[in-house]
ZARO-206890 format. One line per 3 residues: number of its first residue (from 1); their letters; for each residue y, x, z of C-alpha. Coordinates in steps of 0.02 Angstrom, whole numbers, plus 32768, in hexadecimal, padded with zeros to 4 digits. Example, Ala and Ser with C-alpha at 12.3 -4.5 7.8 and 13.67 -1.06 7.14 Angstrom:
BEGIN
1	AS	7F1F 8267 8186 ~ 7FCB 82AC 8165
//
This chain:
BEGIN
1	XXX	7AC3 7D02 8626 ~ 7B38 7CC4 85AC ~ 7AF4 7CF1 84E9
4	XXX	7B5B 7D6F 84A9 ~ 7B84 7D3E 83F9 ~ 7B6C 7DE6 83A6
7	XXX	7B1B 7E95 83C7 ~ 7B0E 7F40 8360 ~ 7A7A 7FBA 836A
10	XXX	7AB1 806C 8330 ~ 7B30 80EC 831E ~ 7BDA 80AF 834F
13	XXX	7C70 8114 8333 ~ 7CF3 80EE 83C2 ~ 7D72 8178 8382
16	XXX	7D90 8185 842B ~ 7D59 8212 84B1 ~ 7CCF 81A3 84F0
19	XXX	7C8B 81E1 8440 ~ 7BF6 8174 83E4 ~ 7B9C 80F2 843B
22	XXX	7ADD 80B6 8417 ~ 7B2F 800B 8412 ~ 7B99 7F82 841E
25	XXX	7BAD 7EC8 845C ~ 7C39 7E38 8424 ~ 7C5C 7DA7 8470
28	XXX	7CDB 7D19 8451 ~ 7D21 7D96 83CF ~ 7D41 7E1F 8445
31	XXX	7CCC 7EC3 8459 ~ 7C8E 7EA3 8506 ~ 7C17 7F4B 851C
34	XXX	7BDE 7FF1 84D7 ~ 7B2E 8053 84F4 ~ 7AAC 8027 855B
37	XXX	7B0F 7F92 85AA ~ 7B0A 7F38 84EF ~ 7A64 7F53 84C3
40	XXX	7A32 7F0E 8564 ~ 7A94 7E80 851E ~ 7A29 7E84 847B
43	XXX	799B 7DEF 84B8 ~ 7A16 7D6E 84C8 ~ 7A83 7D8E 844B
46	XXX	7AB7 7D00 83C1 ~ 7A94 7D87 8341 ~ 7A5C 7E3E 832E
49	XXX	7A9E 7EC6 82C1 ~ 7A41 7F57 829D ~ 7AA5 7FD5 826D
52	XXX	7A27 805A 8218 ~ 7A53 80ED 81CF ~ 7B0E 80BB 81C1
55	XXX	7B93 80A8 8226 ~ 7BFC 801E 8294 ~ 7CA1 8047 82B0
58	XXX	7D56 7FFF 82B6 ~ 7D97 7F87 821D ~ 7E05 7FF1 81A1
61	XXX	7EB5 7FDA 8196 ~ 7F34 7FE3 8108 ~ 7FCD 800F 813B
64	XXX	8046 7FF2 8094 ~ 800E 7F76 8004 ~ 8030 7EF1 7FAC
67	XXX	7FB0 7E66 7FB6 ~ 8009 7DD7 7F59 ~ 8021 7E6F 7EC1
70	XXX	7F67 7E8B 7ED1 ~ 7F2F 7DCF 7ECC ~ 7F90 7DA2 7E5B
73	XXX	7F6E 7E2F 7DD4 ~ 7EC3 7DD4 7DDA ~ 7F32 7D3E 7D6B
76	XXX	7F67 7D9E 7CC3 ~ 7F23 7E06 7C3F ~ 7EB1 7E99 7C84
79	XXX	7EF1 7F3B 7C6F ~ 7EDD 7FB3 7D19 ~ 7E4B 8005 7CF6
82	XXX	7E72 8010 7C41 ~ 7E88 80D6 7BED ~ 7EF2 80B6 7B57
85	XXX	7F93 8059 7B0A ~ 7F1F 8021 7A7A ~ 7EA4 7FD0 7B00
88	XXX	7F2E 7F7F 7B65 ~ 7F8B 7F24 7AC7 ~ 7ECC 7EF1 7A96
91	XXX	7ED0 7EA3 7B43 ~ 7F77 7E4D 7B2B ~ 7F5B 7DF4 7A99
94	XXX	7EB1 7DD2 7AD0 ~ 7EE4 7D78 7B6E ~ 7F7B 7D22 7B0E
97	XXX	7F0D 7CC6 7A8C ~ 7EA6 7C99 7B24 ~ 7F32 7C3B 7B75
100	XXX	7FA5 7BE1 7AFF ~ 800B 7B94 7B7F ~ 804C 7C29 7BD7
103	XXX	8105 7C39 7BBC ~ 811D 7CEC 7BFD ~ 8082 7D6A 7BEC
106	XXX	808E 7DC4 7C95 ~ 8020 7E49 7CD0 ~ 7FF0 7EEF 7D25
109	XXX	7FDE 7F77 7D52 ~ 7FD3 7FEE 7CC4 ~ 7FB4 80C3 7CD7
112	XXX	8083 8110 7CAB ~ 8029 81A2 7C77 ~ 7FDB 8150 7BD6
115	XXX	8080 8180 7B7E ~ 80E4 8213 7B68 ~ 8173 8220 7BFD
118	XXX	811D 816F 7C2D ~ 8183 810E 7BAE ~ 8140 807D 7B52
121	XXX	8179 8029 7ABA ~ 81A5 7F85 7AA1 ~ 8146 7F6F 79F2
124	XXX	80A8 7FBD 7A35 ~ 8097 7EF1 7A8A ~ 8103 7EA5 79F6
127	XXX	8066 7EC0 79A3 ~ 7FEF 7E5C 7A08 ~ 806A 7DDC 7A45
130	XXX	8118 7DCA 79DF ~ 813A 7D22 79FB ~ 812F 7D0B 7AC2
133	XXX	817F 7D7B 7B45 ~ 80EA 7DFB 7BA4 ~ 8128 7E6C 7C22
136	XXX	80B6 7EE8 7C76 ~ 80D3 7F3F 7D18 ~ 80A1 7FF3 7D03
139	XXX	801C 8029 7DB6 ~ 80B0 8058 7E11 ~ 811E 7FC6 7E08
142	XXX	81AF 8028 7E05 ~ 81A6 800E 7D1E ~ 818F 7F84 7CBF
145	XXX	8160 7F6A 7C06 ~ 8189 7EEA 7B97 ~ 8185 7EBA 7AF4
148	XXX	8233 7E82 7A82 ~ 8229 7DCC 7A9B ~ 823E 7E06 7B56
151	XXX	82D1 7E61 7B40 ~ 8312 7DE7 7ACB ~ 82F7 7D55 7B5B
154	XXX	8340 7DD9 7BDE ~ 83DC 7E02 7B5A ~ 83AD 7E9F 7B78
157	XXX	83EE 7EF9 7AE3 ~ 8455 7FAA 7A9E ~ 84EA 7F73 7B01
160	XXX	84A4 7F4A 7BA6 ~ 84F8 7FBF 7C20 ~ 8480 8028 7C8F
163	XXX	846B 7FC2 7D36 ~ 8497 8006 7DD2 ~ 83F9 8015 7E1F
166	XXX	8378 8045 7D6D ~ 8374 8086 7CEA ~ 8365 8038 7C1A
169	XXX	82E9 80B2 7BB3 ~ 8333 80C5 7B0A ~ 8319 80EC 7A6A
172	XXX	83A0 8177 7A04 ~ 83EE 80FF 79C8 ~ 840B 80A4 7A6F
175	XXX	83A9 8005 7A50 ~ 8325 7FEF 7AE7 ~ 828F 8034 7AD9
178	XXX	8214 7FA5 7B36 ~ 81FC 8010 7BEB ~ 8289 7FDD 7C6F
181	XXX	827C 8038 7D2F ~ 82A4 801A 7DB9 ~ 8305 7F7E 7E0F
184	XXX	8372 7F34 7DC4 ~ 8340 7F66 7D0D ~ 829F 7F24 7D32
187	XXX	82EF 7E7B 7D81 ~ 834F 7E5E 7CD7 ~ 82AE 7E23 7C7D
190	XXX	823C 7E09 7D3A ~ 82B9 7D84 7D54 ~ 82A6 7D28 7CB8
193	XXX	81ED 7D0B 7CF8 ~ 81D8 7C52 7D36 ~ 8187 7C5A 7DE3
196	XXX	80E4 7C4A 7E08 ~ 80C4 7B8F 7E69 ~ 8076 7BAF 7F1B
199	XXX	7FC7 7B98 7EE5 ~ 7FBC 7C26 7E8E ~ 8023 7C88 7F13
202	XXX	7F96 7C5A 7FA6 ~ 7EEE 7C69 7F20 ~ 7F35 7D11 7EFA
205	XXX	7F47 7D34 7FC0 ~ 7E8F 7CF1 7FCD ~ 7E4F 7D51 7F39
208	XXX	7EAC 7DF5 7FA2 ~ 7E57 7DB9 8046 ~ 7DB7 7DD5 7FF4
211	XXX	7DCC 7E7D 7FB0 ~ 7E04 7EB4 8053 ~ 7D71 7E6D 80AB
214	XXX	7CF3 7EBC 802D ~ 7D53 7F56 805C ~ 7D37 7F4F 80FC
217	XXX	7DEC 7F45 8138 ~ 7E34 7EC9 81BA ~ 7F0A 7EF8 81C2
220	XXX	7F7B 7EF9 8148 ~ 8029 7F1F 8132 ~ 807C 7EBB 809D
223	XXX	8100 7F3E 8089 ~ 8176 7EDF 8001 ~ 819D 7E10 802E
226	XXX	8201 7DB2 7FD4 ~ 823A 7D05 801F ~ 81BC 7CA3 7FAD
229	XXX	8141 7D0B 7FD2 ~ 8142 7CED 80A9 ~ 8131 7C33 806E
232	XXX	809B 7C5C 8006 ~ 804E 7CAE 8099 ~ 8070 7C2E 811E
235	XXX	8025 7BB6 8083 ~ 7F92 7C1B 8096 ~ 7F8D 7C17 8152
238	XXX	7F93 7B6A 815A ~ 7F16 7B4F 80E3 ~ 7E88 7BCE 8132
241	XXX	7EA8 7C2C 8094 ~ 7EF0 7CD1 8104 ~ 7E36 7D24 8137
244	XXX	7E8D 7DE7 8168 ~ 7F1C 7E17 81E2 ~ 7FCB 7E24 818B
247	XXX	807A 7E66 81B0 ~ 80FF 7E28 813B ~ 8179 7EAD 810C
250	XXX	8218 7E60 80DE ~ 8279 7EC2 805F ~ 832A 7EFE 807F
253	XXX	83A7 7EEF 7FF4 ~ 8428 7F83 7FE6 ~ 84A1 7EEE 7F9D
256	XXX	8499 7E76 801D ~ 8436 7E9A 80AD ~ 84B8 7E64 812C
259	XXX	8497 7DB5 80EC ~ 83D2 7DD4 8109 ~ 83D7 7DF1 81B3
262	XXX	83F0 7D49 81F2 ~ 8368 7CFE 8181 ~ 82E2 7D93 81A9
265	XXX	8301 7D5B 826C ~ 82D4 7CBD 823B ~ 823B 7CE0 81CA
268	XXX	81F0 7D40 825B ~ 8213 7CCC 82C1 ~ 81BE 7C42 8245
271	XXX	8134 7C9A 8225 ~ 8106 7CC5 82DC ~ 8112 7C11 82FE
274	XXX	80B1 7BD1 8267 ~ 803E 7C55 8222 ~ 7FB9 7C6A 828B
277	XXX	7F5D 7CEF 82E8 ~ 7F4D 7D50 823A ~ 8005 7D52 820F
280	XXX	80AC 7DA8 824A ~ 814D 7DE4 8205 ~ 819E 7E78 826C
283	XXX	81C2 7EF6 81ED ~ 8246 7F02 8162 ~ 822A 7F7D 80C7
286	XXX	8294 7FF2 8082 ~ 8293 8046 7FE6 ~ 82EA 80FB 7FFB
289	XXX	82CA 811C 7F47 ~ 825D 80FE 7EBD ~ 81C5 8177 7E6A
292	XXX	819D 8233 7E1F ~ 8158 81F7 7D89 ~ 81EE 819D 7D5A
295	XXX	826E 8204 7D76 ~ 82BB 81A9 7E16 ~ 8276 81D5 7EBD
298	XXX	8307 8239 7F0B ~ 8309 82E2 7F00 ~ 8377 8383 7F67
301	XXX	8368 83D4 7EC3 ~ 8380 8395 7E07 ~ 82E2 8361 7DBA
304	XXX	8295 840C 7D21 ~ 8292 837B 7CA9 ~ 8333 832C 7CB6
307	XXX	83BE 83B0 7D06 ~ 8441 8338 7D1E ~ 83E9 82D4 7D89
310	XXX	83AB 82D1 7E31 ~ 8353 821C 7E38 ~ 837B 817B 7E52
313	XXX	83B2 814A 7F0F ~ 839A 809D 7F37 ~ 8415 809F 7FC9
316	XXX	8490 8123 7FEA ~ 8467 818C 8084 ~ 84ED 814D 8102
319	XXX	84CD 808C 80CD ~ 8416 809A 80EB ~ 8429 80DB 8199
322	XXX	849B 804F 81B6 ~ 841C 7FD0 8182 ~ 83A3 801C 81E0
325	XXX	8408 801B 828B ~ 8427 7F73 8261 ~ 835E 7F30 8244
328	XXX	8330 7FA6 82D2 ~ 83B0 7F48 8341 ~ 8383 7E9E 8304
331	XXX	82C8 7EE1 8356 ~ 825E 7F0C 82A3 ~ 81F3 7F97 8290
334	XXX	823A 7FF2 81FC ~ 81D8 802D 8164 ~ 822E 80A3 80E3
337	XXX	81D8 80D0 8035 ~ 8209 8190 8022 ~ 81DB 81F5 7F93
340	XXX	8237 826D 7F5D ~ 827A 82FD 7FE2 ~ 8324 82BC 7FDC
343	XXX	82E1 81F5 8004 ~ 827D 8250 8098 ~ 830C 8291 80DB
346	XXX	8378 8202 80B5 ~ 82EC 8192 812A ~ 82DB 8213 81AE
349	XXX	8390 81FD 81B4 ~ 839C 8143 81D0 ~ 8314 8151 824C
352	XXX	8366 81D9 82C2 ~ 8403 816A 82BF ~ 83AF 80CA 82E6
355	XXX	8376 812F 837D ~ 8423 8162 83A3 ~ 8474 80CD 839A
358	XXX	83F4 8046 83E4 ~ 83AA 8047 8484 ~ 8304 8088 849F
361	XXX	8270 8015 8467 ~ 81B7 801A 8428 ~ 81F4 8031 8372
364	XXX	8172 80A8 8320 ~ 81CD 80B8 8277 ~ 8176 80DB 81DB
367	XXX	818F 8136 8133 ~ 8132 811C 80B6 ~ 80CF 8179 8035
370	XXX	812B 8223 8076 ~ 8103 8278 7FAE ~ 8184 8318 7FBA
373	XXX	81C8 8351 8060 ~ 8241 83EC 8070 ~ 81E0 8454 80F3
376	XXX	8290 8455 8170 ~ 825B 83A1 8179 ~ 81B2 838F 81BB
379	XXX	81CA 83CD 8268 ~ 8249 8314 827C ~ 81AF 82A7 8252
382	XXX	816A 82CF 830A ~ 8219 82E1 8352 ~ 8253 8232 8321
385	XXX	819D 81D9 8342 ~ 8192 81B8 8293 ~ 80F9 817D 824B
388	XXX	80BA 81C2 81B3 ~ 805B 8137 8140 ~ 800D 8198 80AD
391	XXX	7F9C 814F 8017 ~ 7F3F 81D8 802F ~ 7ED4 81AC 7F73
394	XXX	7F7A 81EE 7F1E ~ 7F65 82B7 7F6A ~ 7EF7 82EC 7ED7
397	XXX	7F2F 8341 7E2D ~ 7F14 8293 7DC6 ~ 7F60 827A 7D1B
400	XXX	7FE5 8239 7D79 ~ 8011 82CA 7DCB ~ 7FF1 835E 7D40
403	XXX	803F 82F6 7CB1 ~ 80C9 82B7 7D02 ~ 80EF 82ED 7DAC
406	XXX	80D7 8392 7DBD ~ 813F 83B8 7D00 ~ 81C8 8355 7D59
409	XXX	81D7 83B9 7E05 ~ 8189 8445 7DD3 ~ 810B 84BC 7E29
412	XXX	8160 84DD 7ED9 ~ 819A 843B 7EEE ~ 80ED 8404 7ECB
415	XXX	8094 846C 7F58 ~ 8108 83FA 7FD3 ~ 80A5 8359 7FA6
418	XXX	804B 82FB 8020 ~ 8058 8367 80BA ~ 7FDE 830F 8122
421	XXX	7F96 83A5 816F ~ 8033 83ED 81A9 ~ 805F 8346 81FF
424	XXX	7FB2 8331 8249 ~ 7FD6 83C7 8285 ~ 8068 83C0 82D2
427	XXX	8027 831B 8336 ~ 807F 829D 82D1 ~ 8038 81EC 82BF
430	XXX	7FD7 81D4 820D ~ 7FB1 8121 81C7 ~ 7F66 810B 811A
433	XXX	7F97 8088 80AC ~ 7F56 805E 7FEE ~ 7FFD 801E 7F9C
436	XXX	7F77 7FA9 7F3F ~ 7F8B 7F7A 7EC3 ~ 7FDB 8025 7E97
439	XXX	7F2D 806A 7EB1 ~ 7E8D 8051 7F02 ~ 7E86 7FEF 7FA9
442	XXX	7DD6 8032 7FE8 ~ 7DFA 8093 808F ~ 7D61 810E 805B
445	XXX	7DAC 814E 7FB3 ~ 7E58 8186 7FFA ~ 7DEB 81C7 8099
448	XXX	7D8A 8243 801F ~ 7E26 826E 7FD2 ~ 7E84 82A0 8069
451	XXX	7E13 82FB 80A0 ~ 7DCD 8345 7FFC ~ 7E74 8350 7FA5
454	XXX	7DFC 834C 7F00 ~ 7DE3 82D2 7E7B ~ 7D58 825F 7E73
457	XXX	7D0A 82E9 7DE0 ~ 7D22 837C 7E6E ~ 7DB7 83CD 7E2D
460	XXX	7E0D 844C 7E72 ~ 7D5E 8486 7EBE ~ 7DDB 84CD 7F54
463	XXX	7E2C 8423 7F72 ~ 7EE7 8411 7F28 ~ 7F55 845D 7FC1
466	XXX	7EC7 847D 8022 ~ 7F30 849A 80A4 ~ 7F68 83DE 80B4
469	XXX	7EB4 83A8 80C5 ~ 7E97 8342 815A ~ 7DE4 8347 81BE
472	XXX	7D6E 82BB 81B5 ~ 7D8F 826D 8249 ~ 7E43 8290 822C
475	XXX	7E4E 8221 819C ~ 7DE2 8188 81F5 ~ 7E5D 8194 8280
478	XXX	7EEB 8196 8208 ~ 7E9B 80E2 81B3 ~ 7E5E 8099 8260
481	XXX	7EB8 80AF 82E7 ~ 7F64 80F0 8294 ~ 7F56 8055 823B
484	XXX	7F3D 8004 82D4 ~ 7FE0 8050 8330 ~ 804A 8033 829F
487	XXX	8025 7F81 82A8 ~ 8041 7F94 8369 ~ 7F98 7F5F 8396
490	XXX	7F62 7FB8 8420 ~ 7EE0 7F51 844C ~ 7EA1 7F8F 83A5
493	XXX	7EA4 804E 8396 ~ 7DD6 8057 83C0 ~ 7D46 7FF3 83C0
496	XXX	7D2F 7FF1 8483 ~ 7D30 7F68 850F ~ 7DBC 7EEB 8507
499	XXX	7DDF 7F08 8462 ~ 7DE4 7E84 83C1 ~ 7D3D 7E99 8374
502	XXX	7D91 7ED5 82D0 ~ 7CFB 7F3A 8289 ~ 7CBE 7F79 81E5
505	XXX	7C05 7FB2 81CA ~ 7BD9 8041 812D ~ 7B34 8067 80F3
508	XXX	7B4E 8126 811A ~ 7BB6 818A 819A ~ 7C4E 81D8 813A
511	XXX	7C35 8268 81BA ~ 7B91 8297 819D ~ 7B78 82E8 80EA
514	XXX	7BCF 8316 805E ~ 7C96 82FC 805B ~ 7C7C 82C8 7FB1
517	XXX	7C16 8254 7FCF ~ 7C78 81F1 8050 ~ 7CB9 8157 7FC0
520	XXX	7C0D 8134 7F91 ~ 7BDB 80F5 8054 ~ 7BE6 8031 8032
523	XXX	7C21 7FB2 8099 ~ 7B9E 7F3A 80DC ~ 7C09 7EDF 8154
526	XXX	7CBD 7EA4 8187 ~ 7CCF 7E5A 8219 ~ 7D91 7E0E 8252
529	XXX	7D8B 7DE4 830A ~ 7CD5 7DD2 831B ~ 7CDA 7D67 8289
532	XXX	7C7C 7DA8 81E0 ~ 7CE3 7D8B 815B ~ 7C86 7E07 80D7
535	XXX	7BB7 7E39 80E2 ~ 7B6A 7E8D 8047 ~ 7AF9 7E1B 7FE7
538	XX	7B48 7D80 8024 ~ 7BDA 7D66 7F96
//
């Protein structure tokens, strides 16, 4: 008999009604058997796996990050995990006297809620760095920070007029403060920033590959592409630098995405010629609106903090579902970031009219991050075959959410949030995505909190909306196989015969034991069609 390249011994979790197997057999990349007719396989295999006391099971996937961000975040001054303003200018200047020749300081992604209202000064850097520009992107992306020799490169100054699409924080006396959100305030000093040359574009790409891998995760979707940034990617195809599954999502610009479509054909068709088995573009991005903690996701109703305003559309309702008809005809699978109630609607919107207007195709839309939905709304997730891609780590009553979210909406708005347990419910599709580098991108962290709805530290001992909690096996649906049909993949919603051998293997069953507990199962192995590209102890 031909060897079989690789066999498991142990629990395997098929998520499918076959339920768990004793174990399971690859060959040529592909899972070839399950059971007894594996380990019969097990004496002439070219290696043998015993599981243990964990568990086998399909690869994670992450449907809705930012890979390049993450890599690349890797390059500048260290601030993520950092707890303070004092601690992050410390880190500035630290990293500037390290590297003399950097023009621009550039880095990210700092916590919003380090400063009252999320508003940074300008002469809190000035003081670590005064003579070179830094700019910081604040953990959402949606802020920046920089110092004054920023603004004065950008010309940002008392009378710059407001930009269309973001908003200028400013002092009383109108001068700019030092935080800029949204687009196109945060392109006035972004685009000052000389570009990165393509080496550092594919290192960070392999630096992401690797964190995925240690996470055990196989599929992603790269939900915001810039031009440069497909090149980077096929760079890193090319190069064997590309070690995970990507979709590029290109983004659509409300200014002058008629022009785009003719050039996103082409990318995708580029990129399905030139980038590998690991690569594809079908999807274009859209941004509905921007965040709660900044004041712009869209909102029905004004926001308790600012009464004249109602957030900050990024396209206005009837031009969005335009667009969208228009990508959806052009054949992309759509992807909408929705926040606020009012950018939910606005996508669910777009989406129903796409299905109007086109003709009927395998198109299994997404919106993204689904934070606040008006309750009249959910039922149209399962009506319009939407698919729901939460980052399920953000459903728990972080800083984030008591100091600046839930002052902005208020209370009743805030018991909307997150509503994967209605949707579950009501048989929509649920995909989980990280938005790393916006947060975590380890599968089993959001997992607990989806289905814990409680901080790492236990609180609320009840869960936060209990009523939105999802089961266990809900949520490793939700980052397996929903992953899997969002990225139509079909061939990998389970970990049965025929399918890619796209597996992940943790040192405990998240199933078994103490919800709590479920982050602290490690990964010991990633495998990406039968190949390993992460076992413990081996890095």
């Amino acid at each position: 008999m031909t060897a079989t390249t690789l066999v498991f011994l142990g629990t395997v979790r098929t998520g499918t009604a076959v339920g768990d197997s004793s174990a399971l057999a690859v060959r040529d990349g592909r899972i070839i058997a399950l059971g007894d007719e594996a380990r019969a396989l097990a004496g002439t295999a070219d290696e043998v796996v015993d599981v243990g006391d964990g568990l086998l099971m399909a690869a994670f996937g992450d449907g809705h990050a930012h890979p390049l961000f993450g890599g690349l975040e890797s390059f500048g001054p260290q601030i993520k995990e950092l707890e303070s303003v004092d601690a992050i200018v410390l880190e500035v200047g630290r990293w500037a006297k390290e590297h003399p020749e950097a023009e621009w300081i550039v880095g990210a992604s700092y916590d919003p809620a380090l400063a009252p209202d999320g508003e940074f000064d300008a002469r809190w850097l000035d003081a670590a760095v005064g003579d070179r520009p830094v700019v910081l992107r604040a953990h959402d992306y949606h802020t920046v920070w920089c110092n004054t020799e920023a603004l004065r490169r950008a010309g940002v100054t008392g009378t710059t007029p407001e930009p269309r699409l973001g908003w200028i924080v400013r002092r009383a006396d109108g001068t700019p403060l030092g935080t800029l959100r949204e687009w196109h305030a945060c392109d006035l000093v972004l685009d000052q920033v000389p570009a990165r040359p393509v080496d550092d574009l594919v290192e960070a790409v392999r630096r992401a590959g690797r964190a995925y891998a240690r996470a055990g995760i196989t599929w992603v979707q790269d939900a915001w592409v810039e031009p440069e940034m497909a090149d980077a990617y096929l760079a890193a195809a090319r190069r064997g630098a590309l070690t995970v599954r990507v979709d590029l999502a290109q983004r659509a610009d409300p200014d002058r995405w008629r022009a785009q479509r003719e050039p996103f054909a082409a990318t995708r068709a580029r990129v399905a010629v030139e980038g590998g088995d690991l690569l594809s573009a079908r999807t274009v991005k859209f941004f509905s609106d921007g965040v709660v903690e900044g004041g712009t996701a869209a909102m029905l109703a004004p926001y308790l903090d600012a009464p004249h305003s109602c957030g900050m559309p990024v396209w206005e309702p009837d031009a969005l579902a335009e667009a969208v008809r228009s990508f959806d005809a052009d054949g992309f699978q759509i992807h909408i970031h929705a926040i606020g109630d009012a950018g939910v609607r606005a996508a669910l919107d777009a989406v129903e009219a796409a299905g109007e207007a086109n003709p009927p195709w395998d198109r299994r839309p997404v919106i993204t991050h689904v934070q606040v939905v008006d309750p009249a709304d959910l039922p149209r997730f399962a009506a319009l075959g939407v698919i729901a891609n939460f980052e399920p780590l953000w459903a728990q009553p972080d800083p984030l959410q008591t100091e600046l979210s839930v002052p902005r909406i208020g209370e009743e708005r805030a018991r909307l949030q997150y509503p994967m347990g209605e949707l579950a419910h009501d048989g929509v599709r649920l995909s989980f995505g990280s938005d790393w580098p916006v947060s975590s991108h380890v599968p089993l962290e959001g997992i607990q909190v989806a289905v814990t709805r409680r901080t790492f530290a236990g609180e609320p001992a009840g869960g936060w909306l209990p009523h939105q909690r999802l089961t266990v096996e809900q949520a490793l649906m939700a980052a397996t196989a929903g992953v899997a049909h969002q990225a139509g993949a079909d061939d990998r919603l389970a970990p049965v015969p025929g399918a890619p051998a796209d597996l992940v293997l943790l040192s405990a069953d998240p199933r078994a034991g103490d919800p709590m507990d479920i982050r602290h199962a490690r990964v010991l192995g990633t495998w990406l069609g039968g190949r390993p590209t992460y076992r413990a102890g081996e890095e």
